[in-house]
gemmi code that builds the backbone of each chain (N, CA, C; Angstrom):
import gemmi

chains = {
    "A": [
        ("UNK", (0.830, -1.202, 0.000), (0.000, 0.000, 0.000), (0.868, 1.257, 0.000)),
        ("UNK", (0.112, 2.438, -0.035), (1.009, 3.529, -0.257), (0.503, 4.227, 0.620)),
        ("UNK", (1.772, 4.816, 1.804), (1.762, 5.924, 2.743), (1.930, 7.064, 3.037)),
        ("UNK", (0.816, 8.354, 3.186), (1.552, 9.338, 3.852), (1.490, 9.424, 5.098)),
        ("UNK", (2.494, 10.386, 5.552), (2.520, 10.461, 6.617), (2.520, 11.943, 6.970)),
        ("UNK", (1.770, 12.038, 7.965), (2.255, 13.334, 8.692), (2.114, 13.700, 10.245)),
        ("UNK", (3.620, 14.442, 10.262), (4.469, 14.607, 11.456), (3.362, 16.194, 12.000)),
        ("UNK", (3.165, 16.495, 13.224), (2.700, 18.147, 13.465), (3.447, 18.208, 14.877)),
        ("UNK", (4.504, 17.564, 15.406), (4.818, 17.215, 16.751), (6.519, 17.661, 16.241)),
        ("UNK", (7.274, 18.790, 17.597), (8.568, 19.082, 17.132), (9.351, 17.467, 17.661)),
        ("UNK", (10.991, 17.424, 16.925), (12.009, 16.995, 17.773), (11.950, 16.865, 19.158)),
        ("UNK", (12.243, 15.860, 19.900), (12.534, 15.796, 21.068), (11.112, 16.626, 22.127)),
        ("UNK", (9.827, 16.447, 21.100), (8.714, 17.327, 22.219), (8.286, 16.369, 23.220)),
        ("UNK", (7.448, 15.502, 22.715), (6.831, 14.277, 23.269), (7.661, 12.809, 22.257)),
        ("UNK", (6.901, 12.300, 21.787), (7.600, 11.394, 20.703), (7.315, 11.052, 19.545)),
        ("UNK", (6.256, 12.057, 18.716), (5.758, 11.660, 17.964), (7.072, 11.493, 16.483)),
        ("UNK", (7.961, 12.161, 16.824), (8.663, 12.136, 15.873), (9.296, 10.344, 15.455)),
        ("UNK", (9.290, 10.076, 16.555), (10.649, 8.848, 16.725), (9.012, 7.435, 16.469)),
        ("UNK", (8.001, 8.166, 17.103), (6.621, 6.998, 16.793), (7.047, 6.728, 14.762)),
        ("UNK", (6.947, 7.900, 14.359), (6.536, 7.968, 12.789), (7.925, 7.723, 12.800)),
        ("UNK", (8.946, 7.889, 13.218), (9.983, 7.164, 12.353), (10.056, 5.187, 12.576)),
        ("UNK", (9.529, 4.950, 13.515), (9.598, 3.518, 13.993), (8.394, 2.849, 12.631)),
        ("UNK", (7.334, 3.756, 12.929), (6.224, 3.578, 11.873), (6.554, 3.468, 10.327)),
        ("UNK", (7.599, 4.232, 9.714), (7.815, 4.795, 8.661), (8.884, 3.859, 8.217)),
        ("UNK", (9.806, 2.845, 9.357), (10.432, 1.740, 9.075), (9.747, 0.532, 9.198)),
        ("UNK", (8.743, 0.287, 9.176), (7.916, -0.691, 9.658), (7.277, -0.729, 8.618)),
        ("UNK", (7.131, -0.082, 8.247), (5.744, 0.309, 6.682), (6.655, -0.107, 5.704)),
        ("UNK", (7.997, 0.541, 5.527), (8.582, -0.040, 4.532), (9.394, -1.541, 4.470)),
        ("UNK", (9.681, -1.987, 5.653), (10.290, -3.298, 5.703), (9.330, -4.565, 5.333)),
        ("UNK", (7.821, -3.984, 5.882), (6.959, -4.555, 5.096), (6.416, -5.148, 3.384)),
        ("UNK", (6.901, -3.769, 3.304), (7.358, -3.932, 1.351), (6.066, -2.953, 0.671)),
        ("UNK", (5.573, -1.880, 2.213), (5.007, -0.971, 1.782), (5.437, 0.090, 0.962)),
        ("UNK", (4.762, 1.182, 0.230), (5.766, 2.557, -0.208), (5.083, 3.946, 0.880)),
        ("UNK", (6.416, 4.387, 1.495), (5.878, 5.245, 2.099), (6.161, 6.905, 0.741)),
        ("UNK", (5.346, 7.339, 0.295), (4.674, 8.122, -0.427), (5.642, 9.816, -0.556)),
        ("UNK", (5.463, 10.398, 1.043), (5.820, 11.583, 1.430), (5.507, 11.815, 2.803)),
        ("UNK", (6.341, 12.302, 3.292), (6.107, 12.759, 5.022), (5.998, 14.029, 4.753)),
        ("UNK", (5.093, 14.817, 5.443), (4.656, 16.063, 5.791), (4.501, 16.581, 6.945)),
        ("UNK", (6.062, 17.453, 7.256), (5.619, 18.435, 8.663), (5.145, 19.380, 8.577)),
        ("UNK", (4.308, 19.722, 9.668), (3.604, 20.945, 9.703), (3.281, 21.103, 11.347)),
        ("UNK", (3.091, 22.285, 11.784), (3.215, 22.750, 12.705), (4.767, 22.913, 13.338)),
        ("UNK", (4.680, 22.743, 15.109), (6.231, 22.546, 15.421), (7.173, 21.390, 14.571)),
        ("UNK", (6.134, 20.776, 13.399), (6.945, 19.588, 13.123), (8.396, 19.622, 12.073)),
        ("UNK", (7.791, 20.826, 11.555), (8.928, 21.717, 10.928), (10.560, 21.541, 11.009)),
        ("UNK", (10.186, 21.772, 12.449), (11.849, 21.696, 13.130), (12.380, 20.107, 13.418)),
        ("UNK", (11.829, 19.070, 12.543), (12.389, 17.465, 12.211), (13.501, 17.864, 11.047)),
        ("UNK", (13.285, 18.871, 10.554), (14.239, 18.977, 9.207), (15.352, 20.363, 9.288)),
        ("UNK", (15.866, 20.474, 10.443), (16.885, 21.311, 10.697), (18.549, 20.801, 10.641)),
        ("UNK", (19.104, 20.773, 10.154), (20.829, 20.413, 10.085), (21.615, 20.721, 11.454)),
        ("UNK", (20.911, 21.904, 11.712), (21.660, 22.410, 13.027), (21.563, 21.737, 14.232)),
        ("UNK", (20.916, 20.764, 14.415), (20.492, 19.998, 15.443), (22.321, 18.891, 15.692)),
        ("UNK", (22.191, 19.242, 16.649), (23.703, 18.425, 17.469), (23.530, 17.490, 18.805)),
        ("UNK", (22.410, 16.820, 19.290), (21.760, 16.150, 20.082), (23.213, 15.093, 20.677)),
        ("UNK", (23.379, 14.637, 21.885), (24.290, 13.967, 22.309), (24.495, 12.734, 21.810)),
        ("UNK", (25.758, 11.983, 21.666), (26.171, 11.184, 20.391), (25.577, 9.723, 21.175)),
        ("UNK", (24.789, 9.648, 22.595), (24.318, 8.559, 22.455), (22.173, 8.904, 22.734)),
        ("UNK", (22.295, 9.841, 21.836), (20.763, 9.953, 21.631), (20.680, 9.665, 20.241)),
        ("UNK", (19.029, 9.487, 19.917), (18.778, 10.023, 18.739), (18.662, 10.856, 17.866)),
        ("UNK", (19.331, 10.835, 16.697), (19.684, 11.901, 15.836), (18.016, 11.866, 15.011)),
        ("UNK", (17.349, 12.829, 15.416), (16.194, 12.300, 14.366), (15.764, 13.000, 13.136)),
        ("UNK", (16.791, 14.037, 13.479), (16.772, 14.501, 11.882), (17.720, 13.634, 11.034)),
        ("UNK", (18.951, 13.273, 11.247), (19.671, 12.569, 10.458), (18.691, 11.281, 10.568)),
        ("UNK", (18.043, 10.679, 11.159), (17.446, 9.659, 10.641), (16.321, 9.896, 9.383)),
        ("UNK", (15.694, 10.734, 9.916), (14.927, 11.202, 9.038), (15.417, 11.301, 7.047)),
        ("UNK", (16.477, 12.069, 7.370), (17.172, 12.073, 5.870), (17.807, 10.718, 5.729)),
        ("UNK", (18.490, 9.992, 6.399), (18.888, 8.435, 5.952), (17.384, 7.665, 5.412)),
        ("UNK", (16.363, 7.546, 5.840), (15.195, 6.703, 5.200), (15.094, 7.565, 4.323)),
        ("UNK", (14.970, 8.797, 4.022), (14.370, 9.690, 2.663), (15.610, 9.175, 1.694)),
        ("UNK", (16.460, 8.932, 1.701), (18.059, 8.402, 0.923), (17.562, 7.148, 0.488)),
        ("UNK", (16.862, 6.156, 1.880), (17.699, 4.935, 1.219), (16.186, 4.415, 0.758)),
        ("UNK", (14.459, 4.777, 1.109), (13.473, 4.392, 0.686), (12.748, 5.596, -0.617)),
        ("UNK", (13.489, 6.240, -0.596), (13.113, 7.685, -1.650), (11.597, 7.842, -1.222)),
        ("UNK", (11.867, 8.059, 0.034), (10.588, 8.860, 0.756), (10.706, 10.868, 0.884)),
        ("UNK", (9.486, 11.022, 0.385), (9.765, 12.807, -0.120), (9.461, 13.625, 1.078)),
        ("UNK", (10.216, 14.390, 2.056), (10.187, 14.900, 3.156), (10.240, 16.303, 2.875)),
        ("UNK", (8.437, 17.022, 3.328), (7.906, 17.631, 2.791), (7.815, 19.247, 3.899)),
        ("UNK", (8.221, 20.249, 4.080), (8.330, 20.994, 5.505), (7.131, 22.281, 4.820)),
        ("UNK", (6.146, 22.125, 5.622), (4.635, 23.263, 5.251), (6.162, 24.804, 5.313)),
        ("UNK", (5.283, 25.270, 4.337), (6.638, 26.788, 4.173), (5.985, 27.695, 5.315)),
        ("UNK", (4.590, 28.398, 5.647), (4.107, 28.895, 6.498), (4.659, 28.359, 7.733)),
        ("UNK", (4.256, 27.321, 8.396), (4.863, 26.537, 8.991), (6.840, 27.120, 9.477)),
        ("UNK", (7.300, 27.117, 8.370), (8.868, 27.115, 8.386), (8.911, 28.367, 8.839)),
        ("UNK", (8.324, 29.562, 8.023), (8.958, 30.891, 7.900), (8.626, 31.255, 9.085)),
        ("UNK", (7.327, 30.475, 9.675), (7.860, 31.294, 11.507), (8.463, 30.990, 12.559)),
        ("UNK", (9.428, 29.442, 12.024), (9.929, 29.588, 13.233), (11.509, 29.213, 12.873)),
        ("UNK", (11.446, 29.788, 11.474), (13.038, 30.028, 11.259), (13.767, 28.799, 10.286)),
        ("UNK", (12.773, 28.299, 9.845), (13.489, 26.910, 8.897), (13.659, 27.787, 7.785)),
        ("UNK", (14.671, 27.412, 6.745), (14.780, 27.889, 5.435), (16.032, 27.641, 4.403)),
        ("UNK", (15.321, 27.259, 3.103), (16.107, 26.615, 1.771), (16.741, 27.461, 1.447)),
        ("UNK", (17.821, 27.128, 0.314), (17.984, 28.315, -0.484), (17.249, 29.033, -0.802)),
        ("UNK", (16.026, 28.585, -1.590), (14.896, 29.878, -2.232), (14.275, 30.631, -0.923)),
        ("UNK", (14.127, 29.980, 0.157), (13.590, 30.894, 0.935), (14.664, 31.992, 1.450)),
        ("UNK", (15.901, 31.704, 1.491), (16.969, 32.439, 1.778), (17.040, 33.562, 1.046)),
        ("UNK", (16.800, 32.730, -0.614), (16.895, 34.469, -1.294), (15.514, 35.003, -1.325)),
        ("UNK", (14.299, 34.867, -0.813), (12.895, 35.260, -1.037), (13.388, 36.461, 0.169)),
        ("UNK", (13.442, 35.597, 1.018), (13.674, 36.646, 2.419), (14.831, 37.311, 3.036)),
        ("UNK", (15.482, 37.057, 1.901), (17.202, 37.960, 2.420), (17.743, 37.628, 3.360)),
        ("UNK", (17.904, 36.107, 3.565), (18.385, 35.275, 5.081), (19.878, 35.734, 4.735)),
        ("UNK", (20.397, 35.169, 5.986), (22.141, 35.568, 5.950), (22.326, 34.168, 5.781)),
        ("UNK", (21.826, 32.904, 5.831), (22.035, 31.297, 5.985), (20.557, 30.688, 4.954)),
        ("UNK", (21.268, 29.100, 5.424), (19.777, 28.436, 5.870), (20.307, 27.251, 6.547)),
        ("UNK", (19.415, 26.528, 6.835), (19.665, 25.682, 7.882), (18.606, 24.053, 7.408)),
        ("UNK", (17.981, 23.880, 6.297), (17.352, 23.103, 6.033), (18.345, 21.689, 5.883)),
        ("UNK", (18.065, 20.224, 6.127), (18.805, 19.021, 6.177), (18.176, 18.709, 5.249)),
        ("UNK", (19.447, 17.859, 4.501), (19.744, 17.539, 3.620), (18.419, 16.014, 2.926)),
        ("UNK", (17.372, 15.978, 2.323), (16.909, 15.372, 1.715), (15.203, 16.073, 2.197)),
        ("UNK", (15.039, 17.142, 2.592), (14.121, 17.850, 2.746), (13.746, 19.150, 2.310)),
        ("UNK", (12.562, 19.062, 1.580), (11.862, 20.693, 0.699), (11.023, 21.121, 1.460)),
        ("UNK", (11.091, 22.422, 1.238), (10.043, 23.283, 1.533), (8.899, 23.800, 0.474)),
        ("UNK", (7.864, 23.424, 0.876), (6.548, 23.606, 0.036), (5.095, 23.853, 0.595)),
        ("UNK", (4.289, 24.118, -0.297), (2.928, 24.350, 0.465), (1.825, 23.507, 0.881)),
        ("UNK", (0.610, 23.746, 1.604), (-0.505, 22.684, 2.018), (-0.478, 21.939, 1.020)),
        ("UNK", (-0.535, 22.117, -0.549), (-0.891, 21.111, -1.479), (-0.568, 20.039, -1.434)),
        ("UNK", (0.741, 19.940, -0.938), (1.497, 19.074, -0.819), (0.712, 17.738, -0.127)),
        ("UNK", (0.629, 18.236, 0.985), (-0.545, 17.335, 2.259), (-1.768, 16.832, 1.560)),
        ("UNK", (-2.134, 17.735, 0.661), (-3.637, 17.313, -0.002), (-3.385, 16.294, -0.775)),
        ("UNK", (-2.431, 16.563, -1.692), (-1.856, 15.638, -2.612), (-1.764, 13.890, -2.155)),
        ("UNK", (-1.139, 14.191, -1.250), (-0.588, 12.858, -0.421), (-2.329, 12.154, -0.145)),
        ("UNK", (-2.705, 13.096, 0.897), (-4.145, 12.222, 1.082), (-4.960, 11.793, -0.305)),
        ("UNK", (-4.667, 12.797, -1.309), (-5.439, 11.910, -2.684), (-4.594, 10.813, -2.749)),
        ("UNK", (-3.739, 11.037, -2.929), (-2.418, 10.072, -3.319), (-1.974, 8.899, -2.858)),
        ("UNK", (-2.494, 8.656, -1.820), (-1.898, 7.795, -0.985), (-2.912, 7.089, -0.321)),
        ("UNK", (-3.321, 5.515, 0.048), (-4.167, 4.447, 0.449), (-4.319, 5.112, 1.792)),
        ("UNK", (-3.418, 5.127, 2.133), (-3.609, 5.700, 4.088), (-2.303, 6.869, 4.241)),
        ("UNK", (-3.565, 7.728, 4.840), (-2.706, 9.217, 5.530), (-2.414, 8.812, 7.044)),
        ("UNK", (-1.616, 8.716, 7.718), (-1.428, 8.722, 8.935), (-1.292, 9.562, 10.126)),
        ("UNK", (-1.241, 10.320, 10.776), (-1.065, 11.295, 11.284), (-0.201, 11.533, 13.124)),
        ("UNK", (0.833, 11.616, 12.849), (1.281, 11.461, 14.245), (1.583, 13.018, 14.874)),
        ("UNK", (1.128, 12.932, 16.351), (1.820, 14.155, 16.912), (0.471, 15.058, 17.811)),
        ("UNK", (0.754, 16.228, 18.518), (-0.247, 16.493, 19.680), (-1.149, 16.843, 19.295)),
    ],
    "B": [
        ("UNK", (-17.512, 0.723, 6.443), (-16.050, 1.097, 6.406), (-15.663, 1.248, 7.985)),
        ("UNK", (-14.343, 0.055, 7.870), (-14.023, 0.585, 9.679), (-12.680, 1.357, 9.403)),
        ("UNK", (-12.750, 1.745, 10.589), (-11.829, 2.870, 11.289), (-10.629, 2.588, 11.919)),
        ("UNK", (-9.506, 3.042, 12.153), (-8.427, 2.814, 13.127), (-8.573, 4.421, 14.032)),
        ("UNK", (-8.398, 4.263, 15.316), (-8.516, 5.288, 15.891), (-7.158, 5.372, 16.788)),
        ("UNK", (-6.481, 6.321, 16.349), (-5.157, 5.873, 17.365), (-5.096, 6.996, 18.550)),
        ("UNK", (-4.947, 6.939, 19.606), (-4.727, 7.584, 20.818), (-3.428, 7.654, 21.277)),
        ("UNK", (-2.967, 9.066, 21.602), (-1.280, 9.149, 21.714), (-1.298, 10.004, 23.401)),
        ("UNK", (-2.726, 10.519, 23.794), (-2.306, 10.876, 25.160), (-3.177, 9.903, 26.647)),
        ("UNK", (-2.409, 9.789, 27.405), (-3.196, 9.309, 28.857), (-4.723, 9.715, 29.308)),
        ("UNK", (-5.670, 9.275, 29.659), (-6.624, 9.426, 29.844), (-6.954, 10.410, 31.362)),
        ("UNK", (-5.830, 10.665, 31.626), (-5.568, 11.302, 32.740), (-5.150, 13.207, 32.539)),
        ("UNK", (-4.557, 12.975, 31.458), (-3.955, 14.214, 30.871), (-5.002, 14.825, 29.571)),
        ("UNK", (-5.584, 13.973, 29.061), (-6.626, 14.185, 27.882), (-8.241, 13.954, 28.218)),
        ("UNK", (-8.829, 14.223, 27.288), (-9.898, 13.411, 27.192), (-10.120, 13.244, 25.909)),
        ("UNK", (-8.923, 12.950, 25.075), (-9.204, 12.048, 24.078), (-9.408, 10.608, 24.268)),
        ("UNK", (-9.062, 9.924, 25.278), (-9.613, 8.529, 24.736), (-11.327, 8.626, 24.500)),
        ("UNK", (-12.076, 8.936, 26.097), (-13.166, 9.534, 26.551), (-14.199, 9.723, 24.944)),
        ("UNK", (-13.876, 11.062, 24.173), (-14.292, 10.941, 22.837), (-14.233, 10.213, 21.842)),
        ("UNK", (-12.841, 9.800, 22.108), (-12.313, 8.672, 20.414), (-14.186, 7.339, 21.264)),
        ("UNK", (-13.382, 6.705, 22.189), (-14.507, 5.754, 22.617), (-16.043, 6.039, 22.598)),
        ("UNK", (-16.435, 7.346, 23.277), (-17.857, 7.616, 22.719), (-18.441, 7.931, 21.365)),
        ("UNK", (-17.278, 7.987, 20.026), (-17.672, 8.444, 19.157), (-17.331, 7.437, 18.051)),
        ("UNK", (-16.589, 5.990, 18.430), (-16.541, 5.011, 17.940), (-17.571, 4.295, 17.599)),
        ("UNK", (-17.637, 3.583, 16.068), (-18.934, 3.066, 15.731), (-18.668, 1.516, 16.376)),
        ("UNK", (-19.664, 0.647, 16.005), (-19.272, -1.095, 16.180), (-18.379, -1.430, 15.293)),
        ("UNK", (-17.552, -2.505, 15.095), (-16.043, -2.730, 14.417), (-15.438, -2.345, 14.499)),
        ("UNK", (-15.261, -0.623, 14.859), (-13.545, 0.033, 14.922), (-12.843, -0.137, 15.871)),
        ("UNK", (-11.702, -0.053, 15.647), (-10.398, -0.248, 16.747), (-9.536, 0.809, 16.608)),
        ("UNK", (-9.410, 0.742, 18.126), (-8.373, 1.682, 18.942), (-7.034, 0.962, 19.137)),
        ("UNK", (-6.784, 1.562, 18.609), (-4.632, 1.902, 19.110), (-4.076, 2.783, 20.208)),
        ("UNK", (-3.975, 2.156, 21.227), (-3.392, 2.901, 22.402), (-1.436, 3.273, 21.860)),
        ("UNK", (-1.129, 4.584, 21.694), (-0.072, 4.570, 21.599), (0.775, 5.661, 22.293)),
        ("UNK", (1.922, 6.099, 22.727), (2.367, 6.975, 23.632), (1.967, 6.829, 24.835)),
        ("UNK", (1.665, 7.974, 25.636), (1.186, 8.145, 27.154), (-0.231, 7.316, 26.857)),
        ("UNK", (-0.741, 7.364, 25.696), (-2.211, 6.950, 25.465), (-2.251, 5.356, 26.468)),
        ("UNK", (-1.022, 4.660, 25.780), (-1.151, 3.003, 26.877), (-1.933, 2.944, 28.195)),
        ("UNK", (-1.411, 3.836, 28.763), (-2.204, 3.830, 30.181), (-3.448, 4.019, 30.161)),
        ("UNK", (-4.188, 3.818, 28.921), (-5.411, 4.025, 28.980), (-5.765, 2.271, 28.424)),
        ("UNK", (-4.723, 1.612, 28.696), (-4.928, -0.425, 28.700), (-4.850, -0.817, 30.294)),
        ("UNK", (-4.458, 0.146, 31.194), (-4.024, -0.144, 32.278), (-5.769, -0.846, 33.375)),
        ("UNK", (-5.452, -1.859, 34.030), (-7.030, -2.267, 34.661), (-6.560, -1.563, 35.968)),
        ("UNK", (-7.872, -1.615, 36.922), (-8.051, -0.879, 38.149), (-7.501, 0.604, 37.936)),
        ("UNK", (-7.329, 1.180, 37.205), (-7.357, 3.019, 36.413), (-9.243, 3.234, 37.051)),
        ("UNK", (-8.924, 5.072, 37.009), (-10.041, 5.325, 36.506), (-10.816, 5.083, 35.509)),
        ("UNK", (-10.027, 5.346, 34.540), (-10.700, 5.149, 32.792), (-10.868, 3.662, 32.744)),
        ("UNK", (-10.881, 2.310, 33.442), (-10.447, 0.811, 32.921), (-12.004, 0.854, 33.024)),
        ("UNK", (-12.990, 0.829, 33.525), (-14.622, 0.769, 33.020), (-14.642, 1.396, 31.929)),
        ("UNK", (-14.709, 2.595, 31.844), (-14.988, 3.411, 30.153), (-14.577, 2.533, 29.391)),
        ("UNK", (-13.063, 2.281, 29.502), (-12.690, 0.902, 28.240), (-13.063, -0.009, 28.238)),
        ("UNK", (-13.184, -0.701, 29.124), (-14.167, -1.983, 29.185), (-15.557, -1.848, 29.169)),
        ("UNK", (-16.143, -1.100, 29.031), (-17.918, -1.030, 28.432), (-17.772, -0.786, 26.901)),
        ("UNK", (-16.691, 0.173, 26.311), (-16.642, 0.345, 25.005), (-15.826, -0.871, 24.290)),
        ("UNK", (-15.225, -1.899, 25.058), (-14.813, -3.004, 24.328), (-15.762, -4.178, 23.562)),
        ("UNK", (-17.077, -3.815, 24.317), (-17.974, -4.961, 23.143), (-18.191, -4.204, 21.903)),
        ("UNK", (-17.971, -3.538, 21.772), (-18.065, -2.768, 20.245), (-16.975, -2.397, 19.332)),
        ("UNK", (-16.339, -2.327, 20.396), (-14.366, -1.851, 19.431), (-13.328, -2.496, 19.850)),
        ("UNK", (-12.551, -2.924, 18.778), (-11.555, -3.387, 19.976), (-10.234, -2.860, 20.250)),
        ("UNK", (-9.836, -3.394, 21.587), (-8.231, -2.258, 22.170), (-7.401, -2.990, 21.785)),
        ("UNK", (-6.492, -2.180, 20.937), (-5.182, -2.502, 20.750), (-4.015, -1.421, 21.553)),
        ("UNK", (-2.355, -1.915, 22.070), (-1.873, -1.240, 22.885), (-0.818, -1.775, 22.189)),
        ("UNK", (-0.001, -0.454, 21.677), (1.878, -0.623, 21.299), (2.461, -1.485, 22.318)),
        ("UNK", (2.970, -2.288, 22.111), (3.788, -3.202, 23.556), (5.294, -2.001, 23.223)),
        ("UNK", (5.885, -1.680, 22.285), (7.320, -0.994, 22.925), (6.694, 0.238, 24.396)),
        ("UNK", (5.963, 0.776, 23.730), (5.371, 1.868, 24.217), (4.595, 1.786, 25.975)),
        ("UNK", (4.750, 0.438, 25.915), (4.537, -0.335, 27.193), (5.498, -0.216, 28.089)),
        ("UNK", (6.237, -1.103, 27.606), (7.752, -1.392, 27.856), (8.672, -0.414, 28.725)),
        ("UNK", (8.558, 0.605, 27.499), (9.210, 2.130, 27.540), (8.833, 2.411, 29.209)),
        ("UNK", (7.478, 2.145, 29.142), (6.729, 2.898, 30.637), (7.278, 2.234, 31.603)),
        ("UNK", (7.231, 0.732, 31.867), (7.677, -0.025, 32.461), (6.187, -0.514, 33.098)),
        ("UNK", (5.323, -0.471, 32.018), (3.960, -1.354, 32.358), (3.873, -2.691, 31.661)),
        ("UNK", (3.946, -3.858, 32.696), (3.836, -5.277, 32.601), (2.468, -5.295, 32.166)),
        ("UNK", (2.564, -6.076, 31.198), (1.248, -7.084, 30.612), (0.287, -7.469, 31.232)),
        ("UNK", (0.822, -8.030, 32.214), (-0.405, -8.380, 33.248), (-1.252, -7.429, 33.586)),
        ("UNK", (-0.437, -6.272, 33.713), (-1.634, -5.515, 34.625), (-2.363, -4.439, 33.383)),
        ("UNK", (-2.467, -5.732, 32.470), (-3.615, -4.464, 31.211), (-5.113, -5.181, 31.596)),
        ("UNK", (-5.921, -3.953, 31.141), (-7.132, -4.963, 31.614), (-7.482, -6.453, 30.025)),
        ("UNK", (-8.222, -7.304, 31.037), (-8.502, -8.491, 29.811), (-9.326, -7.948, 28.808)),
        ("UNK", (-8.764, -8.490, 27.129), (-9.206, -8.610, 26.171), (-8.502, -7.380, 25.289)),
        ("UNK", (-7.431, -6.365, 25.848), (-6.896, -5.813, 25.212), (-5.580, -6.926, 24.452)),
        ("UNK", (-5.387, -6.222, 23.007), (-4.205, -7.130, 22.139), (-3.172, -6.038, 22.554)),
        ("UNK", (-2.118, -6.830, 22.897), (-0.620, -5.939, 22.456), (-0.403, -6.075, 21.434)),
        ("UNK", (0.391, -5.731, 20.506), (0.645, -5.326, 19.061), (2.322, -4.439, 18.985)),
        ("UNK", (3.192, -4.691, 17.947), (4.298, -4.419, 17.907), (4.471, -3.168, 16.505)),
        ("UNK", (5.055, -2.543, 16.078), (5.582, -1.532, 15.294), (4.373, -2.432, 13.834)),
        ("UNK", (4.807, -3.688, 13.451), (4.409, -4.361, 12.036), (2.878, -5.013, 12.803)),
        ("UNK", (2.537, -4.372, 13.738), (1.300, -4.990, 14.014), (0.311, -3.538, 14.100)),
        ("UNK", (1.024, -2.768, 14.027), (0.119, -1.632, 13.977), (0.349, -0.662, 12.429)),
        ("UNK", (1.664, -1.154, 11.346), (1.089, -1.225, 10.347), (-0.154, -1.848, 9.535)),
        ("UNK", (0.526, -2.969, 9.967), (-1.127, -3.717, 9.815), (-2.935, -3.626, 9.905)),
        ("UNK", (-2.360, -2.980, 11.195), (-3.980, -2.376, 11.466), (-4.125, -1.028, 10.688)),
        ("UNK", (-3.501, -0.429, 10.034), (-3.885, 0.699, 9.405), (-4.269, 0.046, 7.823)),
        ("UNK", (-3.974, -0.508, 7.250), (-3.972, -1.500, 6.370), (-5.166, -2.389, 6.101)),
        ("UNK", (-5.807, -2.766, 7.338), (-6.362, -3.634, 7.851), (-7.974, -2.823, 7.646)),
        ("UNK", (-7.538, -1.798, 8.106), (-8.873, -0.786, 8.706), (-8.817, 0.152, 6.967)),
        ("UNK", (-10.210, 0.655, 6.561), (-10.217, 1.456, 5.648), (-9.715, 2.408, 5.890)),
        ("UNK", (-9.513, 3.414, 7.243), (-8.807, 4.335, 7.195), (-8.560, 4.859, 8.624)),
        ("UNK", (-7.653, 5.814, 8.926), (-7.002, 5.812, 9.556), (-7.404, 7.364, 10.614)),
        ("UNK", (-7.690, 7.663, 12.057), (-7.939, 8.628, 12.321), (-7.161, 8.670, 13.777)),
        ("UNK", (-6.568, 9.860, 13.591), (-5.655, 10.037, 14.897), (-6.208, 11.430, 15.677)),
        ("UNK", (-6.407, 11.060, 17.086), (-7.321, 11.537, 18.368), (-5.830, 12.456, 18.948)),
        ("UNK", (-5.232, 13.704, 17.964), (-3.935, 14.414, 18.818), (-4.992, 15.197, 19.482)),
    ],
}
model = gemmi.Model(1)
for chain_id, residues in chains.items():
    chain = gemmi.Chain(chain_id)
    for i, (resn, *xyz) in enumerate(residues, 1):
        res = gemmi.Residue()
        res.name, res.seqid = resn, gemmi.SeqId(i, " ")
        for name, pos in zip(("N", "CA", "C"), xyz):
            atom = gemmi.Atom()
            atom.name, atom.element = name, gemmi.Element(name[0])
            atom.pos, atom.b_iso = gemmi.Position(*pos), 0.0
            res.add_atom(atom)
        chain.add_residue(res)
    model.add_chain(chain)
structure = gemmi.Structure()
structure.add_model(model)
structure.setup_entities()
């Protein structure tokens, strides 16, 4: 079957992040396709580079981009979402005259459609987070 | 068409189980997952609410998510399933679709 998923829960808040990543390996070892993950809300901040978490925790953004690598799962960050709490691509860098950006590596920034898309798109939407 | 209803907070801290269960039809099933587990726990406040809404739906409970807590099996109330990471793919799979009680 084919999965989306979506994250609305930050890094390290409660656990929804590390639920949908346990979920999101489970779906595919199965010999499911997981579709596209979509953060939105605090979930945004799953796709930050800058994150340096202690080397015997979980890295869950680098996990995050290792399954988008090795299942070509499309990791999707709501742009509203981003621009307020500081996520941003190149294009948003030059939209908004950033001095950086800080987005990890196998993750875009894009709009609700995206989410809509997926629920047409996809057998089951899932939804993790508060 | 049945339902998966998944629950991610304690029945203590929410009152999502409370709704997901009163607003559950006959056939659908609940997924206790996160803090939600403690809402498998027997002698709880909430263990009647779940057990009157179990002839109609049935409880499923993440066992890592158990674990994690350090809540033994035994003390879930009877007729709830534990279920593992590929057991709760399954139930989404299983169920026409999928609704999560954040």
């Amino acid at each position: 079957m084919k999965f989306g998923i979506q994250v609305n829960e930050g890094p390290y808040t409660h656990e929804a992040s590390v639920t949908a990543i346990n979920f999101v390996k489970s779906a595919v070892a199965k010999g499911h396709e997981v579709f596209r993950v979509f953060f939105y809300h605090d979930g945004v901040n799953n796709g930050t580079r800058y994150a340096t978490p202690p080397q015997d925790d979980i890295n869950i953004q680098q996990t995050w981009s290792n399954l988008a690598k090795e299942h070509n799962i499309d990791l999707v960050i709501c742009v509203a979402a981003a621009q307020r709490r500081g996520l941003a691509d190149d294009g948003e860098q030059e939209r908004n005259k950033l001095d950086g950006n800080n987005i990890m590596d196998g993750f875009r920034i894009s709009g609700l459609g995206q989410l809509i898309e997926a629920g047409i798109e996809c057998d089951r939407l899932v939804v993790f987070g508060d | 068409m049945s339902i998966l209803h998944t629950v991610n907070k304690s029945p203590l801290d929410r009152t999502t189980l409370k709704s997901c269960l009163n607003l559950a039809v006959k056939g659908a099933s609940v997924l206790l997952i996160e803090d939600g587990v403690y809402g498998a726990v027997s002698g709880a406040e909430s263990t009647q609410m779940v057990q009157d809404a179990m002839g109609d739906v049935a409880v499923y409970v993440l066992g890592p998510d158990l674990k994690a807590r350090g809540v033994d099996e035994s003390r879930l109330i009877d007729g709830v399933k534990v279920v593992d990471y590929d057991g709760f793919v399954d139930l989404t799979t299983d169920n026409d679709t999928v609704s999560a009680w954040v």
